[in-house]
C-alpha positions in Angstrom: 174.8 165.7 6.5 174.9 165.4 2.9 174.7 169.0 0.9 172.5 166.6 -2.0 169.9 165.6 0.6 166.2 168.0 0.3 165.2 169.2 3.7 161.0 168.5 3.5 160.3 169.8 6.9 161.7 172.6 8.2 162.8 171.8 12.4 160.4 173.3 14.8 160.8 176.4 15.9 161.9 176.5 19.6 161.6 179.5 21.9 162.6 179.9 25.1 161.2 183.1 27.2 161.2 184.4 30.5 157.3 184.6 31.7 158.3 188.3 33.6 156.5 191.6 34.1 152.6 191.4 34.0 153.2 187.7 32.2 154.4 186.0 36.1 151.0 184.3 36.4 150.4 182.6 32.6 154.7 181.5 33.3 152.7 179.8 36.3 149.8 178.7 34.8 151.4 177.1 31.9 154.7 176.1 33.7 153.7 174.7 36.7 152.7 171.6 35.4 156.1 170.3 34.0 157.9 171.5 37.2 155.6 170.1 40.0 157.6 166.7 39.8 161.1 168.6 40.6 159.3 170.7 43.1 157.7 168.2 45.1 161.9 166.0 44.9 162.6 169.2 46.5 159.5 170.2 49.1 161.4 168.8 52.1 164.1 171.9 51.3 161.2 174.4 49.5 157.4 173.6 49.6 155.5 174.9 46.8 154.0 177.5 48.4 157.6 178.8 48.8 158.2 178.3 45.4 155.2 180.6 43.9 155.2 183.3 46.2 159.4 183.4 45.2 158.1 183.5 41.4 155.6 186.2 42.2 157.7 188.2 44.4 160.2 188.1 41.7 163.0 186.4 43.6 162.8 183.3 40.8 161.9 183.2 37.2 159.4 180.7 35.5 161.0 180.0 31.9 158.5 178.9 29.6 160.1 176.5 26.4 158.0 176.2 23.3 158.3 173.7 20.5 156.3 175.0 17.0 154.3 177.2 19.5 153.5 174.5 21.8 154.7 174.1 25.5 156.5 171.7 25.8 159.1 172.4 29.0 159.4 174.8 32.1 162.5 175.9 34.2 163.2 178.6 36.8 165.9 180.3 37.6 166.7 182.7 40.3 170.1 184.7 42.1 172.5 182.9 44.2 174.4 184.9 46.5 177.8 183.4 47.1 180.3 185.1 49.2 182.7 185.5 47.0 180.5 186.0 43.3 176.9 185.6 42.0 175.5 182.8 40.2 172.7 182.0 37.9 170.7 178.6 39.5 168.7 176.7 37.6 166.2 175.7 40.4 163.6 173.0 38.5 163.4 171.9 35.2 160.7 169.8 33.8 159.2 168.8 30.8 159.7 166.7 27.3 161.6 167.1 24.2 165.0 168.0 26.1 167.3 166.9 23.3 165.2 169.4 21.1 165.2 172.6 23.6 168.2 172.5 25.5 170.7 174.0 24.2 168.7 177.2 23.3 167.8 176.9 26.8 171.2 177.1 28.3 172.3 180.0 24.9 169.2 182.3 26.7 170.8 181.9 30.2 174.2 182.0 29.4 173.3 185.4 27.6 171.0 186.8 30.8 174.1 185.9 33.0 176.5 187.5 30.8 174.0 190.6 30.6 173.6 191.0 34.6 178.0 190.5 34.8 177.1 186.8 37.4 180.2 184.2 37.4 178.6 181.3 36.4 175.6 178.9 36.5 174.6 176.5 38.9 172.4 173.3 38.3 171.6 170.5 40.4 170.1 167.9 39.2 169.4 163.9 38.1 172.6 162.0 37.3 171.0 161.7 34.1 170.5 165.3 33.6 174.8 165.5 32.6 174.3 163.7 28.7 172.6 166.8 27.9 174.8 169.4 29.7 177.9 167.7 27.9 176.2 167.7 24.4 176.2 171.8 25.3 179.8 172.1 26.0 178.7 175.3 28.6 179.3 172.8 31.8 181.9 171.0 33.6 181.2 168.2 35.9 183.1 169.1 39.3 181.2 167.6 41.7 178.2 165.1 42.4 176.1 166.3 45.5 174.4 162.9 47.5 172.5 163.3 51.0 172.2 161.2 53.9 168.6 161.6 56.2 169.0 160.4 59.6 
């Protein structure tokens, strides 16, 4: 960017907050509609049901992300217990606007996992979900999970 250039507009303001405490069921309420596509890609594993009584029995968290004050995207996030180390998994993500919220996204996780001491973060996702994990440098690609129903 050029130093001579005037910036007219200011970017929008993104936030990204956890929807915890006595705010579970507006992180519902305003959430669930941008995750209900990657929950129902996932209902043979979790049905829905599974996944709001896990948000309100505090097992998962409903991120809310807003863009100039608007909602604009949803993720949750919950514990993975490994054998060996615990991990932060994103569970569903949905919404618009990724290139604009992501990496404040993945800054606020990185920080809660670095907060409660976990090893790492865990994602699964679309193919097409890597472009924007590689423009945030947090991720490496190690694997590709596919399934087979027979």
């Amino acid at each position: 960017m050029r130093d001579n250039v005037v910036k007219l507009h200011e970017d929008p303001e993104v936030v990204v907050a956890p929807a915890v405490a006595d705010e579970i069921d507006y992180g519902i309420e305003v959430g669930l509609p941008f995750l209900e596509a990657s929950i129902e890609r996932d209902s043979r594993n979790v049905p829905m049901e599974r996944v709001l009584a896990n948000i309100r029995e505090r097992r998962s968290v409903v991120w809310l992300v807003f863009i100039a004050g608007e909602p604009v995207a949803a993720f949750t996030t919950a514990i993975m217990q490994h054998p060996m180390r615990q991990t932060l998994f994103i569970e569903h993500l949905g919404g618009s606007r990724i290139s604009e919220w992501m990496q404040e996204a993945l800054e606020a996780i990185v920080e809660l996992a670095r907060k409660a001491e976990l090893s790492g973060i865990e994602a699964d996702g679309r193919l097409g979900f890597e472009k924007y994990l590689d423009k945030c440098g947090f991720f490496k690609k190690t694997y590709v999970h596919f399934e087979m129903e027979l």
